[in-house]
C-alpha positions as a Markdown table, in Angstrom:
| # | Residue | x | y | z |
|---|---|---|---|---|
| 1 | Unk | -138.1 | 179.1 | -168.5 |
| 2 | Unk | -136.1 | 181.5 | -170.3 |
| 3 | Unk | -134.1 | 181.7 | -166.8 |
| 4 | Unk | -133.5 | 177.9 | -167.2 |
| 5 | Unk | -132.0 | 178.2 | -170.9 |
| 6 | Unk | -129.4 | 181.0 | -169.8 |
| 7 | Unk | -128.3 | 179.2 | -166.8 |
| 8 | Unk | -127.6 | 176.2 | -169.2 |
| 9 | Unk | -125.9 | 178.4 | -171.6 |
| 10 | Unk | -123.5 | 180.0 | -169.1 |
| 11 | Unk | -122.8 | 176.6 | -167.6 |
| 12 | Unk | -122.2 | 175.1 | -170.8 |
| 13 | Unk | -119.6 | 177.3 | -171.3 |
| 14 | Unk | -117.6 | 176.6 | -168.0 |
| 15 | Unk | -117.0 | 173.2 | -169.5 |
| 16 | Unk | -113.4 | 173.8 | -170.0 |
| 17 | Unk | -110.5 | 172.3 | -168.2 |
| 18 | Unk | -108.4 | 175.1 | -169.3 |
| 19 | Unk | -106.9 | 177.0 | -166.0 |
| 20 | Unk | -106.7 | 181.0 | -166.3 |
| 21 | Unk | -103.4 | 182.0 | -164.0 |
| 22 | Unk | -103.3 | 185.6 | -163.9 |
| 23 | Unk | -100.1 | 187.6 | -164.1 |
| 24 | Unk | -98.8 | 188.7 | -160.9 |
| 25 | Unk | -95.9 | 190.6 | -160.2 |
| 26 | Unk | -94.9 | 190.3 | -157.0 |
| 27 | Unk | -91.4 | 191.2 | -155.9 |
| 28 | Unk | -88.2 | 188.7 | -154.3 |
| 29 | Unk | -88.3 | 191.2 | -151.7 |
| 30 | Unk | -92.1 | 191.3 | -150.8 |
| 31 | Unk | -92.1 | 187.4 | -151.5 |
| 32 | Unk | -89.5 | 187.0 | -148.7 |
| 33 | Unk | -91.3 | 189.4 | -146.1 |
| 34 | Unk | -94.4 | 187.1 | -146.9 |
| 35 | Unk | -92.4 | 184.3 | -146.4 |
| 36 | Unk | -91.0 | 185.2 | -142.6 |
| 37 | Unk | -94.5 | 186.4 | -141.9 |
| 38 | Unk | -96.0 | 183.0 | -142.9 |
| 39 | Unk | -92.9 | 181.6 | -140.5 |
| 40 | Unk | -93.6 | 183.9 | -137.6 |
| 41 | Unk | -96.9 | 183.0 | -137.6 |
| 42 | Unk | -96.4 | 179.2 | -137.7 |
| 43 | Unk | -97.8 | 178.4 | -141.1 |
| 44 | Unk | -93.9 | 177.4 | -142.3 |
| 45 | Unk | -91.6 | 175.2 | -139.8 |
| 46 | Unk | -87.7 | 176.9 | -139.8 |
| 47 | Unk | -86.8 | 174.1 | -142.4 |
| 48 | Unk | -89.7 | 175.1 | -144.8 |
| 49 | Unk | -89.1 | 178.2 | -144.3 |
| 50 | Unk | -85.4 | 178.0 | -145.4 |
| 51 | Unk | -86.2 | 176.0 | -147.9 |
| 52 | Unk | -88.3 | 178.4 | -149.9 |
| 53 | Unk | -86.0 | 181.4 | -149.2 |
| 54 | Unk | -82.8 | 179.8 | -150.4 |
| 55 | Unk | -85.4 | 178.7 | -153.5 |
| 56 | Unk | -86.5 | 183.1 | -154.0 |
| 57 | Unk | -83.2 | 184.0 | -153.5 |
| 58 | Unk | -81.2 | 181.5 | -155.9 |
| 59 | Unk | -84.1 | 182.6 | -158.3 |
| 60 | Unk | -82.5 | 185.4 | -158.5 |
| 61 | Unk | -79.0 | 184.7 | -159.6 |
């Protein structure tokens, strides 16, 4: 029973729509070497992969 009344509790207080994004810093450099192996492994085309690295590197400027 008392079980029961703390699960409700906790769940109650996930009602929130609010999204948590925590801070991550992550370099251009690392993000790019993430990005070719992402393309080298087939997960981006060429063209998605260009894409995103013109969009790091203009980020930049």
């Amino acid at each position: 029973m008392v079980a029961g009344a703390m699960a409700t509790a906790f769940l109650a207080g996930c009602a929130s729509d609010e999204v948590v994004r925590a801070r991550v810093d992550v370099t251009i450099g690392q993000q790019l070497i993430d990005l070719k192996k992402a393309r080298d492994a087939g997960a981006l085309t060429a063209d998605e992969y260009d894409r995103q690295r013109r969009r790091l590197i203009d980020s930049v400027r």
